[in-house]
Structures are given as C-alpha cells and as structure tokens.
C-alpha positions in Angstrom: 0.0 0.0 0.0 1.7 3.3 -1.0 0.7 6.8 0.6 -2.3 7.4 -1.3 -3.5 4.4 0.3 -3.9 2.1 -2.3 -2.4 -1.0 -3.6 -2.1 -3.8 -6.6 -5.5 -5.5 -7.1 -5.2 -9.3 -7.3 -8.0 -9.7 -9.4 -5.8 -8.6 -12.4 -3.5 -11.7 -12.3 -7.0 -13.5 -13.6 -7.0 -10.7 -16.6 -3.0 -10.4 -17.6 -0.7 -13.9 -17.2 2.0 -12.1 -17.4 1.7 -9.8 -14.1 4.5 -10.3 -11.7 4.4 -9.0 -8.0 6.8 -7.9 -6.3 6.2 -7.7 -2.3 9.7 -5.5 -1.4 9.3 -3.1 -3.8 5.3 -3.1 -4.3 5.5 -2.8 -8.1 4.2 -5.2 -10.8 6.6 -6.0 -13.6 5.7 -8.1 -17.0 7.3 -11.4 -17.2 7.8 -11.8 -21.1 9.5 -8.3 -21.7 11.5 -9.2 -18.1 12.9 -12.1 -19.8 12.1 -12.0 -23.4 13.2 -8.1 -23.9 16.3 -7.6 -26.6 18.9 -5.6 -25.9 17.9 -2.8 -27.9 16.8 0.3 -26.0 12.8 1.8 -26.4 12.0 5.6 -27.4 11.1 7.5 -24.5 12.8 5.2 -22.4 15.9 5.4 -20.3 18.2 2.8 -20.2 17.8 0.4 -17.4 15.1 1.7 -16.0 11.7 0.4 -18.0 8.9 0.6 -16.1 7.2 -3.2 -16.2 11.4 -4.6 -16.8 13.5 -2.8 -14.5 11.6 -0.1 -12.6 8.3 -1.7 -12.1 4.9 -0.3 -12.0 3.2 1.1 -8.9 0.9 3.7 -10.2 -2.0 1.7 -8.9 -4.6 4.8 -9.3 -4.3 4.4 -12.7 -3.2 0.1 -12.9 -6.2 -0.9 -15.4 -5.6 1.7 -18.3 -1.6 1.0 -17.5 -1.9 -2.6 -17.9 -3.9 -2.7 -21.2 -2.0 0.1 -22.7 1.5 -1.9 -22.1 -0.4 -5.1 -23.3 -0.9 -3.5 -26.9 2.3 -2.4 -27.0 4.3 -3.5 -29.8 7.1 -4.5 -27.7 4.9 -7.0 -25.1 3.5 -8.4 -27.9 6.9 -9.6 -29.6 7.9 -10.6 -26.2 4.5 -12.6 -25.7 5.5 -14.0 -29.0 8.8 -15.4 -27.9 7.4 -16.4 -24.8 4.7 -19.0 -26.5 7.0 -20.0 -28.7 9.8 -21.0 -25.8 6.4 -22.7 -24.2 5.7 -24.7 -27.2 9.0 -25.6 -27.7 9.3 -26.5 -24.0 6.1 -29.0 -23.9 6.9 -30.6 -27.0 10.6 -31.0 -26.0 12.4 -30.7 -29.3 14.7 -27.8 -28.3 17.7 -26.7 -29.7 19.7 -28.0 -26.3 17.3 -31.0 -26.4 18.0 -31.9 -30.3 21.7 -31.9 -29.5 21.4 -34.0 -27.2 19.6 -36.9 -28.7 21.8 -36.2 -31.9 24.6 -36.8 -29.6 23.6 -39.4 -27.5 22.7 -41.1 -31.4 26.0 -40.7 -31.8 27.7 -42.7 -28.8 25.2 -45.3 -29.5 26.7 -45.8 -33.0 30.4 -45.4 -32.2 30.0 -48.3 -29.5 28.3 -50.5 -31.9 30.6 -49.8 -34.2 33.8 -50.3 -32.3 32.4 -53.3 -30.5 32.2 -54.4 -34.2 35.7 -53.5 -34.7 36.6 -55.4 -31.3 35.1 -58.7 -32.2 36.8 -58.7 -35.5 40.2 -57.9 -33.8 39.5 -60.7 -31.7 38.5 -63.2 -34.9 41.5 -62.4 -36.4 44.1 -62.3 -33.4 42.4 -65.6 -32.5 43.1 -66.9 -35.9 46.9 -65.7 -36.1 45.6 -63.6 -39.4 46.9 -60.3 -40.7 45.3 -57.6 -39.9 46.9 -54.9 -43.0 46.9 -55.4 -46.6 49.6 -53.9 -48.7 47.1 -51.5 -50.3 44.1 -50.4 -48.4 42.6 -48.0 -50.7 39.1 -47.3 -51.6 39.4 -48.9 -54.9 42.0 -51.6 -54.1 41.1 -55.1 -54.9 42.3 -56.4 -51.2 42.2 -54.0 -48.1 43.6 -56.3 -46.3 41.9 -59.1 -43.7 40.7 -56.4 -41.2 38.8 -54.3 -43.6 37.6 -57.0 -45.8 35.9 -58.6 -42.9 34.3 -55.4 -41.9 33.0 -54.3 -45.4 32.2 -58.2 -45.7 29.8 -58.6 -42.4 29.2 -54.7 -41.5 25.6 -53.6 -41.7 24.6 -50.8 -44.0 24.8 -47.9 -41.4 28.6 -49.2 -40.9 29.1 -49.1 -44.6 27.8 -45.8 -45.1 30.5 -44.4 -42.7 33.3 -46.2 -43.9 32.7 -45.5 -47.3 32.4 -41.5 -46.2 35.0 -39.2 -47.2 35.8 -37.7 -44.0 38.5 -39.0 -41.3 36.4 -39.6 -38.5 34.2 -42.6 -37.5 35.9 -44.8 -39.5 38.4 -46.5 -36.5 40.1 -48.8 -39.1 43.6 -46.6 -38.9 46.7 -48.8 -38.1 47.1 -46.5 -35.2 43.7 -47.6 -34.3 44.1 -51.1 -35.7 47.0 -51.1 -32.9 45.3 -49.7 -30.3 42.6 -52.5 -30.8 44.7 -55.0 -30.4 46.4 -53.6 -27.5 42.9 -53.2 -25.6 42.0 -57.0 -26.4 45.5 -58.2 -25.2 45.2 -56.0 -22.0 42.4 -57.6 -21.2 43.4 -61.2 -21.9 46.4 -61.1 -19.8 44.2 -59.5 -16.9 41.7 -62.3 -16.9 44.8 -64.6 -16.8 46.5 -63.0 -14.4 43.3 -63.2 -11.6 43.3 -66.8 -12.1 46.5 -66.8 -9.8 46.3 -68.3 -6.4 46.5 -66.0 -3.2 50.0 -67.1 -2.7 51.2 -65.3 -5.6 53.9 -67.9 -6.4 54.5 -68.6 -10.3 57.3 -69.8 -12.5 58.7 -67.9 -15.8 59.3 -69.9 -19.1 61.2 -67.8 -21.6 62.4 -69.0 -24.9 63.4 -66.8 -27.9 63.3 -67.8 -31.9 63.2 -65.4 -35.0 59.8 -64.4 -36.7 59.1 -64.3 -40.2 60.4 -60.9 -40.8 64.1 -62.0 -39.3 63.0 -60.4 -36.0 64.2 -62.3 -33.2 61.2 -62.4 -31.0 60.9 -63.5 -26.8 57.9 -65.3 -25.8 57.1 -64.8 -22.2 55.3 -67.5 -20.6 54.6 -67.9 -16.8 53.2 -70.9 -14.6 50.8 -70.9 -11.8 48.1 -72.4 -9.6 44.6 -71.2 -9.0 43.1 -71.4 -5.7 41.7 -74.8 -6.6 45.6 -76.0 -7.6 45.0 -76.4 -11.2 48.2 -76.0 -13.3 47.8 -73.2 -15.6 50.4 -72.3 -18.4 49.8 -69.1 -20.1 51.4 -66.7 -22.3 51.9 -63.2 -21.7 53.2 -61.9 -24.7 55.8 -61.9 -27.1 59.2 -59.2 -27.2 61.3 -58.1 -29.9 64.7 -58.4 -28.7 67.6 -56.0 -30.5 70.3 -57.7 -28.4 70.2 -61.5 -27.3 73.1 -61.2 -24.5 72.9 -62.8 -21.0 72.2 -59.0 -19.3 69.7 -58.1 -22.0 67.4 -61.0 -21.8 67.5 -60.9 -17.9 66.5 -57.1 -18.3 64.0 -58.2 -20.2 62.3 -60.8 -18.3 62.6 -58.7 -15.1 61.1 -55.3 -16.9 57.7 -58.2 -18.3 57.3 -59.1 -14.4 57.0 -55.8 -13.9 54.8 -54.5 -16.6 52.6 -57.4 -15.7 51.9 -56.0 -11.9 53.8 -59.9 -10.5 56.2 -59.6 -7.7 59.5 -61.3 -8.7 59.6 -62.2 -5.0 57.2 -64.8 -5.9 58.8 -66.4 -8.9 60.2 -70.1 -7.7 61.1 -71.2 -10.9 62.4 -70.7 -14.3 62.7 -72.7 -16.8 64.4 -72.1 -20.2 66.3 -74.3 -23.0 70.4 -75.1 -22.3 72.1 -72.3 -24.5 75.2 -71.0 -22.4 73.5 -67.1 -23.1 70.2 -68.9 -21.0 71.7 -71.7 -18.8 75.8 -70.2 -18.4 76.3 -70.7 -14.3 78.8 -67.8 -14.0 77.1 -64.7 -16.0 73.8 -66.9 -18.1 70.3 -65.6 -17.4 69.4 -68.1 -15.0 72.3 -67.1 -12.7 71.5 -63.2 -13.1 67.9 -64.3 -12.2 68.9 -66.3 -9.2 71.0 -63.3 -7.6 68.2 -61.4 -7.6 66.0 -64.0 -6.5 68.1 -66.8 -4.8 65.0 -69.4 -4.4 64.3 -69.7 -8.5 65.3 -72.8 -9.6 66.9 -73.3 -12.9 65.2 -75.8 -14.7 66.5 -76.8 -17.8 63.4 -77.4 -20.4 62.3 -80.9 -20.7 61.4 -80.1 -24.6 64.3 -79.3 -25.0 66.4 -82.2 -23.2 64.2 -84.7 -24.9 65.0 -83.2 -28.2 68.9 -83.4 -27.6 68.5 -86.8 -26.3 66.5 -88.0 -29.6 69.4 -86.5 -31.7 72.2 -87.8 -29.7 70.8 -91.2 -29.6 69.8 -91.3 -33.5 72.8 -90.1 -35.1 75.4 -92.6 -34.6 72.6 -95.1 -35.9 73.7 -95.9 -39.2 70.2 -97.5 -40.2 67.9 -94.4 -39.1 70.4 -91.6 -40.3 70.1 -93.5 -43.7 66.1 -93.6 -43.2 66.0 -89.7 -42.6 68.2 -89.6 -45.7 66.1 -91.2 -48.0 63.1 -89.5 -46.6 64.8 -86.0 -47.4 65.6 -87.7 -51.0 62.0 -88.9 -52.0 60.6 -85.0 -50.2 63.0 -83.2 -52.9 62.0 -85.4 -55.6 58.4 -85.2 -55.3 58.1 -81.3 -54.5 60.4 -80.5 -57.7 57.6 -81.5 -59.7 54.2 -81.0 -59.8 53.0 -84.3 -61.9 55.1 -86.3 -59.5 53.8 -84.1 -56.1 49.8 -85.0 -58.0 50.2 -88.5 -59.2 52.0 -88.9 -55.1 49.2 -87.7 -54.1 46.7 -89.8 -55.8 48.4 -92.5 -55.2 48.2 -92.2 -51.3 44.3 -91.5 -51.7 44.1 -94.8 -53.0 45.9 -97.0 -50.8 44.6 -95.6 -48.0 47.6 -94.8 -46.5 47.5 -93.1 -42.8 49.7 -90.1 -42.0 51.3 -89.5 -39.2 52.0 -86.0 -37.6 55.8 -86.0 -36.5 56.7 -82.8 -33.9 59.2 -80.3 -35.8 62.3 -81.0 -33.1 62.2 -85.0 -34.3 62.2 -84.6 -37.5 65.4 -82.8 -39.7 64.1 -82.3 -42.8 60.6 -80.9 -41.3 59.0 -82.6 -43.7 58.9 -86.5 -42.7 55.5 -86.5 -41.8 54.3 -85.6 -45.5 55.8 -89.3 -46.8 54.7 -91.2 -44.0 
C-alpha cells in the first residue's frame, strides 16, 4: 500500500498472465518483456530503468488503463510472441539444447556398436593368427587387407555408409587404431589370466626366444601358476622383440615383463628355459643373473628341450635311421620338384589308404617327414 493508500489488485493476475508482484518493492513487472526483452533500447525510455522490466509499475490509481496500454504495446507483444513459442517448444521437448542432445547421444550409441564391431573382429583375427593390414588399403584396391575386408564383408549398411564416407572420423580402421585395438583386447586377456592366480602369488617364468618371419628375433614370455583350486595353468603373456640376445639383455627383459605385468618377482620359484650357455651359463647366463636377484628360483632346464637333444644324440650314430632320414629328405625333394610327381604322389596315397602320421618339428630334420609317411 503506498501513501495514497492504495495497492495492486489481485484480481488482475486472472486478466494479464504475465503480471509479476513484487512484495519488497510493491511494483508489478511483465514477465515476457523481463525475460524475453532484446537488448535494444525503447524511445522515450531510459536505459535500465523500464517501467514493467526494471523499474516496475506502482501507479496503482491508474493500474487498469496502465496494464492494457503496455499489453498493446508492440514491444509485449513480440515478447508474448517469444514467450509461447519458448512454451511450445518446452512442452513438446524438441529444443535446440534438447535436439543436441539426442543427436549426440545417437552418436555414442553408433560409435560403441561400431567399435564393439571393430573389437570382435580384432579378436576373430588375433584368434586366428591372421593379418590384420593389406599392402594397399585403398578405396578402390582389390584387397584391403583381412581387417577391412571382414568389416565391409559382415558390417551392416549404417557401418558401410561411414566407412565409405570421405571424412577421417568414424571410420576407427587406422593402423594407429588397428593397434590400439589390439592392444585393448591383449590388456584384457592377460588380466583375466592373471586373476586366475592363487593367493600365494607364487609362479614360474618360461622364456624361450626364436626369429619371426620378418628376421626379428622375438621373446615369448610365458609364466606358470596355480589357481586357488591348484589347477596347473600355463599361459602366455606376450611376445618381445629383442635388439640384443646377451645374457644381461634378456634378464633385463624378463625382469622389466614381471614388472609391466603388476607380479612380484619375490614370488617367482622357478624358471625354466632351453640349455644355450646365453640362458643356462652358471657364472654370468640368465638363469644365474635371475637367481641373484632372486636366490630361491630354480633353474630348470626345459624338458622339450632335453628330450630333443637326447633324440638326436641317440639317433645319429645309428647308421640305419640316419640313412632312413636320408632317403626321406631324398624322395621330399623329388616329389616337391615337380608337380606331376607331387599330383600323381598324391593320388596314389588316396588310393591306398595310406594313414599319416604327424611328426613334432624338433624329431624330425628335414621338417618334412611327416608328408611321406
């Protein structure tokens, strides 16, 4: 109530929606121009100080003509305008934040579908020992390689669509990527295996070390444990290209994969490689590097391994097997020189029924005894 003893009459709220009252400062203001106004200022009207926006209205002698005058305003009724149409757009909820946000949300759901794609093929593949790369992986090259092709082979059309689109991103088949897939898979893999271990901790490490098909020579890393119900488990951790094969090296080596694996190499008991003098060598060989850093892993020499020399040393002063292998090595080079003879070989065995046998690659010297038997 001011000092003419009057005051704002409730009743109007029932006439104008978009009456506002304020109690502290006894004034009405209009809620669309209050938040729907522009930034542009009004003739007549001094900046910051609008009467229904910043001022407010308390003239309440003359409120009635006031209120309809301001409500036929041009300005209120742009702001009304904005106002319905921020209503609408509310109650429907299709607004611009809104749209975004289902567009983007859309947009996660596609990239996991497609990369869980990506990850299952990674995983065919890896499980398969296939490539992954093709020598030309162009658009319009006959073979992408085994990654892509698989893709493009069992990929639904959304999928296609996207790799077949000219920009860089979505696609996920980069070797970078390709990589990184791989990596994520293996990470994995060696987790799983490595919460199968017992709570005691204890394992042994089996290391051997042979040259790839690119000349690389290569470290496989493989450790053996119990699980708490003591089943033996053997599994492989991985695989290490090695620049330098020396006694300190491979020790390095084996102590830096304990490490990047989260073991304790307090809790190795064992380790097990072939008899090479660089793995076995008392004074300065792996084993003994390995044992003065951990003096209760025994050195085992590989049983593989022993058997293997003990085959050869027991066969070769035989003059009547050495002359087997020989002939064996004989008929192999004559039948693969030729193609009729390798064919008619062939059909030959199909006929007579003749079983084959599947030799291991350590008993045999040729490597290829098993084809003629």
């Amino acid at each position: 109530m001011n000092s003419e003893r009057r005051s704002f009459n409730a009743k109007y709220y029932e006439v104008h929606n978009w009456l506002e009252y304020s109690i502290s400062r006894d004034a009405v203001f209009c809620f669309s121009c209050r938040h729907f106004l522009n930034n542009n200022n009004v003739r007549g009207q001094i900046e910051n100080n609008i009467v229904f926006v910043q001022q407010g209205f308390n003239r309440w002698k003359t409120q009635k003509p006031s209120f309809i005058k301001h409500e036929l305003s041009e300005r209120h009724l742009s702001n009304i305008e904005k106002w319905t149409m921020y209503l609408s757009v509310k109650n429907k909820n299709n607004s611009v934040a809104n749209a975004l946000f289902h567009s983007r949300s859309q947009a996660i759901t596609e990239n996991r579908e497609h990369v869980k794609f990506l990850l299952k093929t990674t995983l065919f593949l890896g499980k398969q020992g296939l490539a992954f790369r093709g020598k030309n992986e162009e658009q319009n090259s006959s073979n992408k390689g085994n990654l892509k092709e698989l893709i493009e082979m069992f990929c639904d059309e959304s999928m296609k669509i996207r790799l077949l689109s000219k920009t860089t991103y979505g696609h996920y088949t980069s070797p970078v990527i390709q990589n990184q897939l791989i990596h994520v898979i293996a990470s994995c893999t060696k987790e799983i295996i490595l919460k199968n271990i017992s709570t005691f901790g204890a394992f042994a490490v089996l290391v051997d070390k042979t040259k790839d098909s690119s000349k690389k020579e290569q470290l496989s890393f493989i450790i053996r444990f119990t699980d708490n119900n003591l089943n033996i488990h053997e599994k492989t951790l991985g695989c290490y290209h090695m620049t330098k094969c020396d006694a300190k090296s491979l020790s390095d080596a084996i102590i830096q994969m304990v490490g990047e694996n989260k073991l304790d190499i307090n809790n190795c008991v064992a380790q097990c490689y072939d008899g090479a003098s660089v793995m076995s060598g008392p004074f300065s060989g792996v084993q003994k590097r390995i044992t003065e850093l951990v003096p209760h892993a025994v050195y085992i020499h590989c049983y593989a391994h022993r058997l293997n020399l003990c085959l050869i040393n027991s066969i070769e002063d035989i003059k009547l097997i050495t002359d087997f292998f020989d002939t064996v090595q004989g008929l192999y080079k004559y039948l693969m020189n030729g193609h009729t003879r390798y064919e008619l070989f062939i059909s030959i065995q199909k006929k007579k029924i003749l079983k084959s046998y599947i030799w291991r690659d350590w008993l045999k010297p040729s490597g290829h005894t098993g084809l003629l038997l």
